[in-house]
N, C-alpha and C positions, 0 to 999 in steps of 0.2 A: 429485488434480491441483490444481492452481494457480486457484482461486478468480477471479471478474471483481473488477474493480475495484469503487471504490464507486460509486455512482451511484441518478439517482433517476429514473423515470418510463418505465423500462424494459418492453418487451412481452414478457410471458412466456404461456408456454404448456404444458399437462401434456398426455405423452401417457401411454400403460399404463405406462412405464417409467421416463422421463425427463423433468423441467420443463427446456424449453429458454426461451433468455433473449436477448432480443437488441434493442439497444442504449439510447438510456437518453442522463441527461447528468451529467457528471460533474466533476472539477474541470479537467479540459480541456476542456471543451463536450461539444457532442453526440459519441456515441458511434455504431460500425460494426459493433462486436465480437458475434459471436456465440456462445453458452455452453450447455454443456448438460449438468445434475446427473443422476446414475444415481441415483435413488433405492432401488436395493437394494443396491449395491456403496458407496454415502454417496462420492461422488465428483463432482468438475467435470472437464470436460474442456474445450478452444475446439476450436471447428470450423471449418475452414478450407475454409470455403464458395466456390462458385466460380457463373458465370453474372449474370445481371443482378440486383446488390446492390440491395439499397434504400437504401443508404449513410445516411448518418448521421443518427439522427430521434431524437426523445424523444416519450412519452406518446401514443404508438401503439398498437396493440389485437391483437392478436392469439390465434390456436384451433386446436387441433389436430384432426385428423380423421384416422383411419387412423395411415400413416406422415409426412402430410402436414402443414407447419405453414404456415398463413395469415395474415399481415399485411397491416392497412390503416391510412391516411393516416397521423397522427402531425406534428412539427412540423420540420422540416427544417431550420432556423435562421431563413429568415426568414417563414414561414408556414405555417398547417396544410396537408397535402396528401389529394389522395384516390385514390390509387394502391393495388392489389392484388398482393401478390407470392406467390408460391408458393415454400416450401422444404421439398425432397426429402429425408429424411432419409436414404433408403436411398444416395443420390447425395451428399447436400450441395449441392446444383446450386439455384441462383433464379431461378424464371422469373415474369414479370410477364405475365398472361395477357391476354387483351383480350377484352374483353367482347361477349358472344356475342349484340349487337341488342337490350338493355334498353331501355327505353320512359325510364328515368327514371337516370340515375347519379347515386351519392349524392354531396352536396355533402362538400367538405372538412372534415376536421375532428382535432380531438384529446382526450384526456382521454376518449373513450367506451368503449364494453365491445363485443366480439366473442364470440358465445356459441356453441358447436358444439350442431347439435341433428339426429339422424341425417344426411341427404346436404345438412344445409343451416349457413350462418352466419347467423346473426340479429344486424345490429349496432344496438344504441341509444343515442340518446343523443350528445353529444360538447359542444366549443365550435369554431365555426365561423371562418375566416380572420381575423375580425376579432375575436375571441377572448369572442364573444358562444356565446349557446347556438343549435346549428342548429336549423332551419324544421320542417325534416322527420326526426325522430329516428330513426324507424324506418328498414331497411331488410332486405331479404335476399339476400343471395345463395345460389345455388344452383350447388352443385361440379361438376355432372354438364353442366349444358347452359351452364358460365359464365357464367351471366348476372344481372343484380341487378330487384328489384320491391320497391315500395313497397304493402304490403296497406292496405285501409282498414281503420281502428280503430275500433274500436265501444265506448263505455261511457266510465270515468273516466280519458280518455283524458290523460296524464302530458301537461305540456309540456315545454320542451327540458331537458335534464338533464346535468349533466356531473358526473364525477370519483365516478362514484356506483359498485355494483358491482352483477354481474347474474350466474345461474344458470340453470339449467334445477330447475325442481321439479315429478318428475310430466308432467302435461300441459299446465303454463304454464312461462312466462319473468317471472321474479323480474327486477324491476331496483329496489336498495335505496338512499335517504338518494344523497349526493352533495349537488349543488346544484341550483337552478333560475334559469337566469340569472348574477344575480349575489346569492341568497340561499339559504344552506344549506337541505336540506329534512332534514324529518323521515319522512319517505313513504316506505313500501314497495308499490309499485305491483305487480298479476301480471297477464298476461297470457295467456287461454288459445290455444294455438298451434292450433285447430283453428278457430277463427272471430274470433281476433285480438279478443276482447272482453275490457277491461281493467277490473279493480277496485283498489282502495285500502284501505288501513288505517296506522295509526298506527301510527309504528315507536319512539315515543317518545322517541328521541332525537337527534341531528340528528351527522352525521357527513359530512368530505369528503374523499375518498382514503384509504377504509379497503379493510379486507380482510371478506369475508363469504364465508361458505362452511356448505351444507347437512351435516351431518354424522351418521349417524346419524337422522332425523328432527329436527334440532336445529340451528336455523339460529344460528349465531355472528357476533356484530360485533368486529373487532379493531383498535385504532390509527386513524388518518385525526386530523385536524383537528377540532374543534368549530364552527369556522365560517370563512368563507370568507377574513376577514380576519386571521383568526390566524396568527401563525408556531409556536404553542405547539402540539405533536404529542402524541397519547394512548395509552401502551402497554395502556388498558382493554378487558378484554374482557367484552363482552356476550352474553344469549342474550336473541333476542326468538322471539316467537310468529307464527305465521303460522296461526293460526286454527282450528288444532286441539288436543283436550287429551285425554290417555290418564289414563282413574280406574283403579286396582286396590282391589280389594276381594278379601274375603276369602272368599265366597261359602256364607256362613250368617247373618247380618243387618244387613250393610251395603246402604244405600241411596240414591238419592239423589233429592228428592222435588222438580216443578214445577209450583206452584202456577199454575191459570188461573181467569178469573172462569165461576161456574155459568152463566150468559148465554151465552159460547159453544159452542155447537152445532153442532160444523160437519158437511158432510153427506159429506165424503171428506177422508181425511186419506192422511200417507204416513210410516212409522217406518222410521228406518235407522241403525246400528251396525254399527263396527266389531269382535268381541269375538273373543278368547281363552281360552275356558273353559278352567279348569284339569285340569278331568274331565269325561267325555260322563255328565249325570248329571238326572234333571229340575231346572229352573229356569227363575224367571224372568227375562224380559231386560229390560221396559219393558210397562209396562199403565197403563189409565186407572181410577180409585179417586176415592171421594169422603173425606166426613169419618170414614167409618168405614175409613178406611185400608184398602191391599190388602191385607194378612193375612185380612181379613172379606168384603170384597166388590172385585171387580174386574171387570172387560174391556177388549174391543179390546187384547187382550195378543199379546206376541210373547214365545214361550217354548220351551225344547229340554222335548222329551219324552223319558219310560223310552228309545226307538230310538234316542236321540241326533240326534231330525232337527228341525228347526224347526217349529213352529206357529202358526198365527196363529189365534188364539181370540176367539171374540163370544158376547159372553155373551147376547146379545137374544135370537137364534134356537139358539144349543147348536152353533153349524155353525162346522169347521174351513177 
């Protein structure tokens, strides 16, 4: 089929099938159009949607859920908005639902991320009517009983953020780089979704209106801006770390050894590993050694036995 036009700052959305795409601005202005690629068949089609449009927005957010695709605020030409519409795909049909007694509706905005995360959207982030970063970035809504809540956040808690990108990883919410304000960040914030406590790390490089996406265990940065002031765009793509690292070894004497000072003695510890043994076969996995190296002396080991079942070994007492 017949491809959308060009344009830029368009809401898309993936479901199992199909990335649909809907509107955007272009060199007519803002855009109405709504578009939706078959990723198995490699095809566009437009959809000729009916019910209450969201009519014509740029740098709007939107998530799919089920058959259902969710958009919110976005910039209407003459300011951000904070409207929710609903689009049916099994209909085509947009409905603008009304919220079902929220204590707190999210302020307007644009340039933010909508993330699908089971019966919920989690939006962060945005820049607000006056094209500042908003107050309150967080929000959620909730599909089932319509309604939207502000959680409280616990730890290094991000401040406002726009044109950044955000995932689900696991059992948090990734929102990566974009800006803060009016200064590109370098920041990959996560958030875990079960008590909204956030941490930080260094994304090292600073990006604004890229693409990022978990792949594989392998999170990628692609294109965006270098900073907020540039009009100079980046076809680079990056792999940054998100705090974990897979060793292989070859499993006859390969190791990897961490030095701590003799002084500490601690009186409870706690070892954990991820591994894939290659054969259920004895070895070890991680033990504590002094200068006479573990080949000669060891404990507190964590190792498979002849059974193939784990053990936890101490050498003080001989007791597994």
């Amino acid at each position: 089929g017949r491809p959308p036009s060009a344009r830029a700052g368009a809401a898309h959305a993936l479901t199992s099938q199909k990335l649909v795409l809907y509107g955007g601005e272009g060199e007519e202005g803002l855009l109405d159009s709504c578009y939706a690629y078959d990723v198995r068949n490699k095809a566009w089609a437009h959809l000729a949607c009916r019910g209450v449009s969201p009519g014509p927005l740029a740098y709007a957010a939107a998530a799919a859920i089920g058959s259902k695709i969710y958009l919110f605020g976005g910039n209407d030409g003459t300011a951000a908005t904070a409207k929710l519409y609903v689009l049916d795909l099994s209909s085509l049909i947009w409905d603008a639902p009304e919220d079902g007694g929220s204590s707190a509706l999210p302020e307007p905005r644009m340039n933010h991320t909508l993330t699908p995360c089971r019966e919920q959207l989690i939006m962060y982030g945005g820049r607000g009517a006056d094209g500042k970063a908003v107050v309150d970035p967080l929000a959620i809504y909730d599909i089932t009983n319509e309604a939207w809540s502000v959680p409280q956040c616990r730890g290094e808690v991000p401040h406002g953020r726009w044109g950044h990108s955000a995932f689900i990883w696991g059992n948090r919410l990734i929102a990566a780089l974009g800006a803060e304000h009016d200064r590109e960040s370098n920041v990959v914030s996560s958030m875990v979704l079960d008590n909204y406590f956030w941490e930080a790390c260094d994304g090292n490089i600073t990006r604004v209106g890229q693409a990022c996406h978990l792949i594989e265990g392998k999170f990628y940065v692609a294109g965006g801006r270098e900073t907020t002031a540039s009009d100079v765009t980046s076809n680079e793509l990056f792999q940054l770390n998100l705090g974990g690292f897979m060793i292989e070894m070859d499993g006859v004497d390969d190791e990897i050894m961490i030095p701590h000072l003799p002084t500490i003695i601690p009186n409870a510890y706690t070892m954990e590993a991820w591994i894939k043994p290659a054969k259920l076969a004895p070895m070890n996995i991680f033990c504590r050694s002094d200068e006479a190296y573990p080949m000669a002396a060891w404990s507190h080991q964590l190792r498979i036995n002849a059974a193939g079942r784990l053990e936890h070994y101490l050498e003080a007492d001989d007791k597994f």
